[in-house]
C-alpha positions as CSV (number, residue, x, y, z in Angstrom):
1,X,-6.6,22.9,-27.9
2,X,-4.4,23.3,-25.0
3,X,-7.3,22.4,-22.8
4,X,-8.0,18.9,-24.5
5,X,-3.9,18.5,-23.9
6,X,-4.5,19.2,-20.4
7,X,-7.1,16.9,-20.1
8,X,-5.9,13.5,-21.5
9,X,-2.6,14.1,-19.6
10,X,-2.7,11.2,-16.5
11,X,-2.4,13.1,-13.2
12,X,0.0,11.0,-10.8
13,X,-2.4,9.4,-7.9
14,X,-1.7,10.6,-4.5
15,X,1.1,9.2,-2.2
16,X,2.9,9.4,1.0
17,X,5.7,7.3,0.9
18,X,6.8,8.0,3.9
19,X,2.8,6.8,6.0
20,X,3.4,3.9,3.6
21,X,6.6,3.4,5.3
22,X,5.5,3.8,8.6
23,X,2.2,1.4,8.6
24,X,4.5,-1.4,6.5
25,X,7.0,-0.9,9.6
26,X,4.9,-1.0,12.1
27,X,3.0,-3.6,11.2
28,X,6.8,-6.0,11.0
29,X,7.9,-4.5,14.2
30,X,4.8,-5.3,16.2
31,X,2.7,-8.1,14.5
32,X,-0.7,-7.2,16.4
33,X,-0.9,-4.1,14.4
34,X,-2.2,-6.5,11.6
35,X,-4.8,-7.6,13.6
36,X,-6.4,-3.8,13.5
37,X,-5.8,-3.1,9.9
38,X,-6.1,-6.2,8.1
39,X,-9.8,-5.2,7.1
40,X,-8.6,-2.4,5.0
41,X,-5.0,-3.5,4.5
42,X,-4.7,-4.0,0.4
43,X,-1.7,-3.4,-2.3
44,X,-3.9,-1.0,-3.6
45,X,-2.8,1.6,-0.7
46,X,0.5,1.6,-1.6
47,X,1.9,3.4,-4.5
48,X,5.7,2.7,-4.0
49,X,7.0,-0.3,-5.4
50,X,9.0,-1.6,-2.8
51,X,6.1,-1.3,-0.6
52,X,3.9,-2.7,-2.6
53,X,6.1,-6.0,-3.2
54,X,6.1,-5.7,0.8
55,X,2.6,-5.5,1.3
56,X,2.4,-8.4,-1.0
57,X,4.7,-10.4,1.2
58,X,2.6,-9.4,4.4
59,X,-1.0,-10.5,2.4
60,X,0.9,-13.7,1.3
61,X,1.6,-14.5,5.1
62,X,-1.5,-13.9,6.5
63,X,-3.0,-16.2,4.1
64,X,-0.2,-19.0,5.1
65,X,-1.4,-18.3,9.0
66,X,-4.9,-18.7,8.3
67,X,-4.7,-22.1,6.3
């Protein structure tokens, strides 16, 4: 029984808060950074909630620069 327990309980997905922190700040302090990631860049890499309203903001102005 305890093994079904363990089982159904979610297990957290991995973070770093702190390389989220460091690729959201270095792509606002030097905007070519972009440029290299943007293939990969999603919200989806970002568990933290104030990043991920960030990376939002980021994917939002790309998208304004393309149009």
């Amino acid at each position: 029984m305890l093994e079904n327990t363990k089982k159904k309980q979610k297990t957290p997905p991995p973070s770093a808060v702190e390389v989220e922190e460091i690729v959201l700040g270095s792509i606002l302090i030097e905007s070519t950074v972009i440029d290299r990631v943007i293939s990969d860049f999603s919200v989806n890499l970002f568990f933290k909630k104030e990043n991920i309203t960030i990376a939002k903001a980021i994917i939002e102005q790309i998208g304004r620069a393309h149009v």
